[in-house]
C-alpha positions as CSV (number, residue, x, y, z in Angstrom):
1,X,89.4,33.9,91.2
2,X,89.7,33.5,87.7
3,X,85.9,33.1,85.9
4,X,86.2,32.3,82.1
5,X,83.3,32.2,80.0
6,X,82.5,30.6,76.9
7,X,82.3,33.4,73.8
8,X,78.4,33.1,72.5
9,X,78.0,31.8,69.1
10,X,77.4,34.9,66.3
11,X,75.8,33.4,63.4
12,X,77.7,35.2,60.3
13,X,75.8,37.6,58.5
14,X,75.8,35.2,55.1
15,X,74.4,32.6,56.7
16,X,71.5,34.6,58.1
17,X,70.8,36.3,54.4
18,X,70.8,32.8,53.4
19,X,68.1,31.6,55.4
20,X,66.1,35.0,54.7
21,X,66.4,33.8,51.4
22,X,65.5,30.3,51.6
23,X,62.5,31.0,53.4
24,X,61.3,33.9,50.8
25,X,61.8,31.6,47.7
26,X,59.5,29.0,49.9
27,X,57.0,31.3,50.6
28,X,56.9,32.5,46.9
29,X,56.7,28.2,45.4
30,X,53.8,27.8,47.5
31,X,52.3,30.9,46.7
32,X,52.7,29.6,42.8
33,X,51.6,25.9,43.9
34,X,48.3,27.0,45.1
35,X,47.7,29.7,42.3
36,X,48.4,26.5,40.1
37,X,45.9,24.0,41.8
38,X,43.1,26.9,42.6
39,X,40.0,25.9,40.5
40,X,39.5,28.7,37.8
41,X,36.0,28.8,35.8
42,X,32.4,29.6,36.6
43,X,30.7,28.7,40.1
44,X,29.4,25.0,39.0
45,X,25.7,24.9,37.9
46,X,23.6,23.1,41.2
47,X,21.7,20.1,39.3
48,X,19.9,19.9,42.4
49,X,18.0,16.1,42.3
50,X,18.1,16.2,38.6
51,X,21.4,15.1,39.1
52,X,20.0,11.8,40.3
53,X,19.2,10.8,36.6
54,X,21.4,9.9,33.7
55,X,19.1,10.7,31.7
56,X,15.5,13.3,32.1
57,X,13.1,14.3,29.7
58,X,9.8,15.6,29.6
59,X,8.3,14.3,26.6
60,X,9.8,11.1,26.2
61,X,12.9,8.7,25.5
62,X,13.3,6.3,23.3
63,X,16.1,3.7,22.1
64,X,16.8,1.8,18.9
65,X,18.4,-1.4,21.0
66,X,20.6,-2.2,21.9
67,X,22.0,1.3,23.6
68,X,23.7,1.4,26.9
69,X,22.8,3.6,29.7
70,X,24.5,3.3,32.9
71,X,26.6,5.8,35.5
72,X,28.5,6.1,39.1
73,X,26.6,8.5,41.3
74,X,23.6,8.6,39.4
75,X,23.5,5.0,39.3
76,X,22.0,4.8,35.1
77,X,18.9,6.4,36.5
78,X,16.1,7.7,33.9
79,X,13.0,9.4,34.4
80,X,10.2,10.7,32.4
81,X,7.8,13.6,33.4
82,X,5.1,14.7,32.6
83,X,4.7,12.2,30.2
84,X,3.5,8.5,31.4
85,X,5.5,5.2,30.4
86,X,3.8,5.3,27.1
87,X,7.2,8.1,26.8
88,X,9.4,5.2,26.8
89,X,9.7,3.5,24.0
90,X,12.2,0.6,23.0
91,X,13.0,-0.6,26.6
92,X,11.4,-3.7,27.1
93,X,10.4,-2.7,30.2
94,X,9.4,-5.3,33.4
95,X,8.0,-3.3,36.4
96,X,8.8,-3.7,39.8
97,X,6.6,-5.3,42.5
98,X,6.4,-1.8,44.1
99,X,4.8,-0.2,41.2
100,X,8.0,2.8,41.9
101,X,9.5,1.9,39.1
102,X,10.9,-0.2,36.1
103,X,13.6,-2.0,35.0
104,X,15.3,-2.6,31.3
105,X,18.2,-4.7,30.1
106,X,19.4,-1.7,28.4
107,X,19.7,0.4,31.3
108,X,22.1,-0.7,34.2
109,X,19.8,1.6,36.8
110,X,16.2,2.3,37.7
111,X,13.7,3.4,35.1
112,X,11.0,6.2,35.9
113,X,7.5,7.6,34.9
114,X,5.4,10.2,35.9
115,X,2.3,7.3,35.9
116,X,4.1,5.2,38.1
117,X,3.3,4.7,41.7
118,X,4.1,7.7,44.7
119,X,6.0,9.0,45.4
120,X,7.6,8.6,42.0
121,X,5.1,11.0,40.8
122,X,6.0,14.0,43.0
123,X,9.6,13.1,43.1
124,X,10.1,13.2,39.3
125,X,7.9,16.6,39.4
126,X,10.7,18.2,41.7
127,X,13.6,16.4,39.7
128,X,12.1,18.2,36.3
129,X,12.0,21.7,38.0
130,X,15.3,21.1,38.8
131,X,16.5,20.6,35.8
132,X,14.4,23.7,34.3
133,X,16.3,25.7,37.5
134,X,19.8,24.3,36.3
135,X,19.2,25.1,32.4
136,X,18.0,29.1,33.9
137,X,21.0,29.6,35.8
138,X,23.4,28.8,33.3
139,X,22.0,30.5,30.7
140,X,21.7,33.2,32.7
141,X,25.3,33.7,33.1
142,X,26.8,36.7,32.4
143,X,30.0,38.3,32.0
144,X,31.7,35.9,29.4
145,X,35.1,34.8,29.2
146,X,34.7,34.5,25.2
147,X,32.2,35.4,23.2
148,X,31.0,33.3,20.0
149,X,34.3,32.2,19.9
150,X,35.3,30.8,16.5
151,X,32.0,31.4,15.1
152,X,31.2,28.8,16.5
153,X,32.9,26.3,14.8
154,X,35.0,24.8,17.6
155,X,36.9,21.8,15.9
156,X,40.1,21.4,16.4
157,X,40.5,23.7,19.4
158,X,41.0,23.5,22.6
159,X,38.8,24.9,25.1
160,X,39.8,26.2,28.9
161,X,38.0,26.8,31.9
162,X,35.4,29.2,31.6
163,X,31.9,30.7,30.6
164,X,31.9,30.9,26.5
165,X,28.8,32.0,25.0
166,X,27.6,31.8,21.4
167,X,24.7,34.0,20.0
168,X,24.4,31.6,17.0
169,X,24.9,27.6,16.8
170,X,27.7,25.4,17.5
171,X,29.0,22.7,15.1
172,X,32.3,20.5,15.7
173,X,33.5,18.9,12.4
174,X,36.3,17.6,13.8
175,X,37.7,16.8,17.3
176,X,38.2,19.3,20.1
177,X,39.7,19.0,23.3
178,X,38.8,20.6,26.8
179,X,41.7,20.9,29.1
180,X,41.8,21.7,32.8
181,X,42.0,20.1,36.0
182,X,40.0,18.2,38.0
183,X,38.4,21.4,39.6
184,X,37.8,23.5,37.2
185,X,34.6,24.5,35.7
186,X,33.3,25.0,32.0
187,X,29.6,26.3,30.8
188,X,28.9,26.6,27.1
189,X,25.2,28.8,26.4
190,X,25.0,27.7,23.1
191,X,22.2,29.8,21.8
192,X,21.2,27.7,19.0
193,X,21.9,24.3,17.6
194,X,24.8,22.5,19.0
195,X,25.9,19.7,16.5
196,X,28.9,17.1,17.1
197,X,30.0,15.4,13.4
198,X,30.6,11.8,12.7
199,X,33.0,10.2,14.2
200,X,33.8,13.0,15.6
201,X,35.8,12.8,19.4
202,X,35.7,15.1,22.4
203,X,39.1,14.4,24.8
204,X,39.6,15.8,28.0
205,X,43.2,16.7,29.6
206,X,44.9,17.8,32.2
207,X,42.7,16.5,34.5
208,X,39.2,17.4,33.2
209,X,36.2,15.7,34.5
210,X,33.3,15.5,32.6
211,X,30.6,16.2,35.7
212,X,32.2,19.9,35.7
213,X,31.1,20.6,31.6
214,X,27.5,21.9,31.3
215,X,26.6,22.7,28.0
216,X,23.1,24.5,28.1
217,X,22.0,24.5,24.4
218,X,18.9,26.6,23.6
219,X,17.6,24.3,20.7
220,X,18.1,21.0,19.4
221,X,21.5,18.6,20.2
222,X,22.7,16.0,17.8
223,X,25.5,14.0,18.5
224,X,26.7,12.2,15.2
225,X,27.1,8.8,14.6
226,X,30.0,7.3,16.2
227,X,31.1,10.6,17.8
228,X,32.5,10.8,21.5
229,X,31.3,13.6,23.6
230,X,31.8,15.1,27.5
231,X,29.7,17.0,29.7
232,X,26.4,17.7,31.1
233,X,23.7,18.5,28.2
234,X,21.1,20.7,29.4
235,X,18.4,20.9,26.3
236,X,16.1,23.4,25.8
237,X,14.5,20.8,23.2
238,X,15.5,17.4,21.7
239,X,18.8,15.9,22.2
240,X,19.5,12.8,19.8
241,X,22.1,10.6,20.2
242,X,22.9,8.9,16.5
243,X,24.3,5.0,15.8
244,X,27.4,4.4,17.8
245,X,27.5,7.5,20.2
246,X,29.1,8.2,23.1
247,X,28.5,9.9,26.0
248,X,30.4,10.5,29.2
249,X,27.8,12.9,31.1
250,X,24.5,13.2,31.3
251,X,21.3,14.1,28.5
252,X,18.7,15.9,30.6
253,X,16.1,17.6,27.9
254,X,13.4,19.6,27.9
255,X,11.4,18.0,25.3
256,X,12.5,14.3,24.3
257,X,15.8,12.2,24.4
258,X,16.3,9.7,21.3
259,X,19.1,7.5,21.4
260,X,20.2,5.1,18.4
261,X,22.9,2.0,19.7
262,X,24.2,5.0,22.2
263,X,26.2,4.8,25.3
264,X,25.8,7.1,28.0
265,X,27.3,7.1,31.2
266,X,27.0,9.8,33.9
C-alpha cells in the first residue's frame, strides 16, 4: 500500500527575519511612544484643602469692582483667615441664612471668613495650614533643573518642565511661554519679587495646564495691568492683581490679595 503524505510547510528564512524585524521596530515605537507621553517635572505640590479656594489670604482681600473671580473644581471659592469679614473689602457682601458663609456678585462661588459661623472657622484654619504646608514644600525643593536662569528676566523664553530656582527676583517685560503636556509639572522658587509687566501675556503649549504651574514667590507678586498669567501663586506676602489682569490659576497669599478689575479663574 502506497501512503503519500503531504510535505509540511517551511516558512523561508526571509520571511521569518521579517517578522523578527517587524516585531523589534514595534517594540522599539512603543518604547518611544511612552517615553514621549511619560510626565517629566517635579512630583506636583499637594494643595491639600487649600485647593478648595480660588483665592486664600490671611490678612485680607479686597477688589476695586468690578473683578471677576470664578473656577471649575474649586468652584470661585474665597476665604479669609485669621482675619474676620472686616478683611473683605469691595464685595458687597449678602450673608447666607446659615451664617457659613457669604455671597458677592463679583464672585461666581462661596465667600469665607474666619468670623463666620462653624465650622467655617476650623475649616478655614486647616485650609490656611495647608496652604503654609504647600508654599514649604515647594520651596523646599532641591536639586534644580536651572538655576537663576536668565537672571531672572524670563521674557521672551520659553520655559519646560521642571524645578527652576532663582536666588534673586523675577521680572517678565515681555511675553513668555510654558510648554509641555498635559502631565507635566513646573515649580518656580522665586526668592524674591516676582513681577509680570503690562500687557504683558503668559501662553501655554503643547498641552500645558495651568493647575500643574506653582510658582512659590518669597516676597511680593504684581501682576501688571492688563497682563495674562498661568499657574498657582503661592505668596509669601502680598499678591496684587493691577487694572485688567488675568489670571488662569489660583492667588493663595500669606498676607493679603488686592485685585483691581481682575479676572481669576482656578
Amino acid at each position: 500500500m502506497e501512503i503519500c503524505c503531504k510535505p509540511s510547510k517551511i516558512k523561508p528564512a526571509s520571511k521569518i527575519l521579517a517578522k523578527m524585524l517587524f516585531n523589534a521596530l514595534t517594540t522599539v515605537l512603543a518604547a518611544l511612544y511612552l517615553t514621549k507621553v511619560a510626565a517629566t517635572g517635579p512630583e506636583a505640590v499637594n494643595l491639600g484643602t487649600a485647593g478648595g479656594f480660588t483665592i486664600l489670604a490671611k490678612a485680607g482681600i479686597s477688589t476695586v469692582p468690578p473683578s471677576s473671580i470664578s473656577g471649575y473644581d474649586a468652584a470661585g471659592n474665597i476665604g479669609v483667615s485669621p482675619i474676620a469679614a472686616t478683611g473683605l473689602t469691595g464685595f458687597s457682601l449678602t450673608m447666607d441664612r446659615s451664617g457659613t458663609f457669604s455671597t458677592s456678585t463679583q464672585v461666581i462661588g462661596e465667600v469665607f471668613a474666619a468670623s463666620y459661623t462653624s465650622p467655617t472657622p476650623s475649616q478655614l484654619i486647616t485650609a490656611v495650614s495647608d496652604m503654609e504646608a504647600a508654599f514649604t514644600n515647594a520651596t523646599g525643593r532641591v536639586n534644580p533643573d536651572f538655576t537663576n536662569l536668565a537672571t531672572g528676566l524670563i521674557g521672551g523664553l520659553t520655559l519646560r518642565p521642571g524645578l527652576y530656582t532663582w536666588s534673586t527676583g523675577v521680572n517678565a517685560a515681555t511675553g513668555f511661554t510654558i510648554s509641555g503636556t498635559s502631565t507635566d509639572t513646573w515649580i518656580f522658587q522665586v526668592a524674591n519679587t516676582l513681577t509680570v509687566g503690562t500687557g504683558v501675556r503668559v501662553t501655554l503649549s503643547g498641552g500645558a495646564l495651568a493647575k500643574n504651574i506653582v510658582w512659590v514667590v518669597s516676597s511680593s507678586v504684581t501682576l501688571g495691568v492688563g497682563s495674562h498669567f498661568e499657574g498657582v501663586l503661592l505668596g509669601k506676602t502680598s499678591i496684587t492683581a493691577q487694572t485688567g489682569a488675568t489670571i488662569n490659576g489660583r492667588l493663595l497669599a500669606q498676607t493679603n490679595v488686592a485685585l483691581q478689575l481682575a479676572t481669576v479663574t482656578a
